[in-house]
C-alpha positions, 0 to 999 in steps of 0.5 A, a space after each residue: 885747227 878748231 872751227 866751231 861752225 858758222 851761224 848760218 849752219 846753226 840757224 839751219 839746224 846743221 850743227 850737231 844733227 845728222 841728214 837722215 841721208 848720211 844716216 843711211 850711207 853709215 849703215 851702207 858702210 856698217 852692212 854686209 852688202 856693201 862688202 858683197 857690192 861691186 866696187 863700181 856699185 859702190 861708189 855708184 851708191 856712195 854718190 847719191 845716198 838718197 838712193 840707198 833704199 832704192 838700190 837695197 829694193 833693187 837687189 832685194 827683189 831681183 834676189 827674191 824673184 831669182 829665187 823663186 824662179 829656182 824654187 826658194 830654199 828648203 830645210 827642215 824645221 822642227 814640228 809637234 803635231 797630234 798625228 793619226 799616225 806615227 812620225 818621227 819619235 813619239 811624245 809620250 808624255 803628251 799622248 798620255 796626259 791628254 789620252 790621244 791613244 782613245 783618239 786615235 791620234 798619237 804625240 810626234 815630234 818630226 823634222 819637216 822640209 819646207 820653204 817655211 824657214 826663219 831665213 825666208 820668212 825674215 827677207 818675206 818680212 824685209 820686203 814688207 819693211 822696205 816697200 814702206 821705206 822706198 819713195 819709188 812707186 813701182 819699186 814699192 809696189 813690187 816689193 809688196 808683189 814679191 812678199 805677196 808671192 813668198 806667202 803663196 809659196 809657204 812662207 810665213 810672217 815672223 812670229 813677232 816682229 823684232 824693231 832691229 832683227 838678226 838675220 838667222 845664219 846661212 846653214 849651208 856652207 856653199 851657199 852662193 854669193 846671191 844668198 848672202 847678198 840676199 840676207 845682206 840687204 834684207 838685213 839693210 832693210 830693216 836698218 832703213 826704218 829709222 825713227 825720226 825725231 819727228 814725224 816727217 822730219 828729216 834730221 835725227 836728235 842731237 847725238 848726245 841725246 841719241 840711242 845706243 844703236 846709232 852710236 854703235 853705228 858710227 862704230 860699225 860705219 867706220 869699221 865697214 868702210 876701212 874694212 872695204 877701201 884699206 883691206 885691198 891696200 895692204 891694211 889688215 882691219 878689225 873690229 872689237 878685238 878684246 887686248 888685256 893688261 901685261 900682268 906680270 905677277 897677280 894674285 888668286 881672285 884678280 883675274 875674277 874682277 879685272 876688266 878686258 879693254 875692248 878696242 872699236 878698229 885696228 889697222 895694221 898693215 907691217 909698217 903701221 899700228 892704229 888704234 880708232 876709237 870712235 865716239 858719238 859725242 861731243 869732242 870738247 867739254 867746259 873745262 874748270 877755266 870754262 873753255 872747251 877742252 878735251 874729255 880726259 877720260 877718253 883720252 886716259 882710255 886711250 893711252 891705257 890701249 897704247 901703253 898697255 899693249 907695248 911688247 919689247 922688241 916690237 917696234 909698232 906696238 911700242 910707237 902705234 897711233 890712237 886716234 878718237 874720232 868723233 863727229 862733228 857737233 861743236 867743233 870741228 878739230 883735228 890736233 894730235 900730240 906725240 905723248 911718250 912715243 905714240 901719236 894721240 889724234 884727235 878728229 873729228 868727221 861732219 857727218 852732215 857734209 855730202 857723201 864724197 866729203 865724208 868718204 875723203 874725210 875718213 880716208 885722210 884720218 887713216 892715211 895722213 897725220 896733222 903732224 906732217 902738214 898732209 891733212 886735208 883742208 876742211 
């Protein structure tokens, strides 16, 4: 089935550009927290996307003040300070070169415990982002309160500010579930301050023109949700797995220069293989004819997954399912062929459609196949 869209749709500036609203359900479904969120929670949040800052300010400061009722965490960090007396291990080199001993001062290096880590200062600098993001007065306010409080406690602000910074890592292996909601959705926070095309606006630039990051997000919003709704039903999920070519025989230097294929998501469950890889482009280009066809490199790209990854006696590797996946901006499709015993699907998701469209959409890509006559009608 194809339907290149209304032009009612393309009047109203829907084609091709993405609510900023369904920007933010995808890095929902791209985060952690929506993995550590209750499953209550998160279909509460997947109804009403435009409430996703307000639910990450929610946790965030309800984290932070839990925190610092129990004191923040501590750790040490490392220090070079000229002392009047001696810490840690001397740093000889310093103290001569600038004759601190005349001084009475020597070099030192030193391990100090405080609450100053890089995991406070980076959820300190989360809330600072997030109360510019929420539309909520008082839940901005308090998130400039809970910053407020985590600088008299000690806590810095970053040494410089980083567009889309990592989270440092969890050093303790028994930190508790609230920490690791905690660096979950300090981590969201930032990924909420997304440029717009302009200012005020409320759709981003057509896809085709759009950053790396926010197509590596539709990769990531994929995997994330597959990993939440399949995982419990049977299905193992994972993301960027790195597959190599069935050499047989090869010569010295070949290893040096052939390349690894990286798949996006794989889904396996014993019955079943998929391969999903996504892209966020248009799904058809001008062919010689100038009707819209299929982009062959992606599809040679694919093939070269199913085929390269067959293993005798394995009967999924040998009839496992690809499916490229893209967004909807052109056209709307969902064909698929079975080319020398794998099903090749070709689909695409309209990430301008409301919330529960696009989730029911994801999960009849994973679950039915437009060869069985089991798709959903869109």
């Amino acid at each position: 089935m194809m339907d290149t869209g209304s032009n009612a749709d393309r009047a109203a500036g829907y084609i091709g550009r993405i609510p900023v609203r369904n920007i933010w359900l995808l890095m929902l479904y791209a985060s952690r927290l929506y993995r550590e969120l209750s499953p209550r929670r998160r279909v509460a949040v997947e109804d009403a996307p435009d409430d996703i800052p307000n639910l990450v300010a929610e946790i965030l400061t309800h984290a932070v003040a839990r925190r610092l009722r129990r004191s923040l965490s501590h750790d040490y960090q490392r220090r070079r300070d000229d002392l009047n007396r001696v810490r840690g291990r001397i740093n000889l080199l310093r103290t001569e070169r600038r004759q601190l001993l005349q001084l009475g001062r020597v070099a030192c290096i030193y391990d100090e415990l405080t609450v100053d880590t890089p995991h406070n200062r980076f959820v300190k600098a989360a809330l600072t982002q997030l109360a510019k993001a929420v539309k909520d007065p008082d839940l901005s306010r308090r998130c400039r309160a809970w910053a407020a409080a985590m600088a008299r406690a000690g806590v810095t602000d970053p040494v410089q500010h980083l567009r889309r910074p990592e989270p440092p890592p969890l050093r303790s292996a028994h930190a508790d579930a609230a920490d690791r909601q905690l660096l979950a959705a300090a981590q969201l926070a930032f990924d909420l301050a997304i440029p717009t095309e302009d200012a005020g606006a409320s759709y981003l630039a057509m896809p085709d023109r759009e950053e790396k990051w926010v197509r590596e997000l539709f990769e990531k919003a994929v995997a994330g949700f597959y990993a939440v709704t399949l995982s419990r039903q049977g299905w193992r999920v994972s993301h960027g797995n790195w597959i190599h070519w069935p050499v047989a025989r090869e010569t010295a230097g070949i290893q040096n220069i052939l390349p690894a294929m990286q798949t996006d998501i794989m889904l396996k469950r014993p019955s079943q293989q998929i391969v999903i890889d996504t892209k966020f482009t248009s799904i058809v280009a001008p062919g010689r004819d100038s009707a819209p066809r299929l982009k062959s490199g992606h599809i040679y790209q694919l093939y070269a997954y199913l085929r390269s990854q067959e293993r005798a006696g394995d009967s999924l590797s040998g009839n496992a399912t690809g499916i490229l996946l893209y967004p909807a901006i052109d056209a709307r499709v969902d064909e698929a062929a079975v080319i020398q015993g794998h099903e090749i699907r070709f689909a695409t998701v309209d990430l301008t459609a409301d919330s529960q469209s696009i989730r029911r959409r994801l999960l009849d890509i994973a679950r039915n196949s437009p060869l069985d006559g089991a798709g959903a009608a869109w």
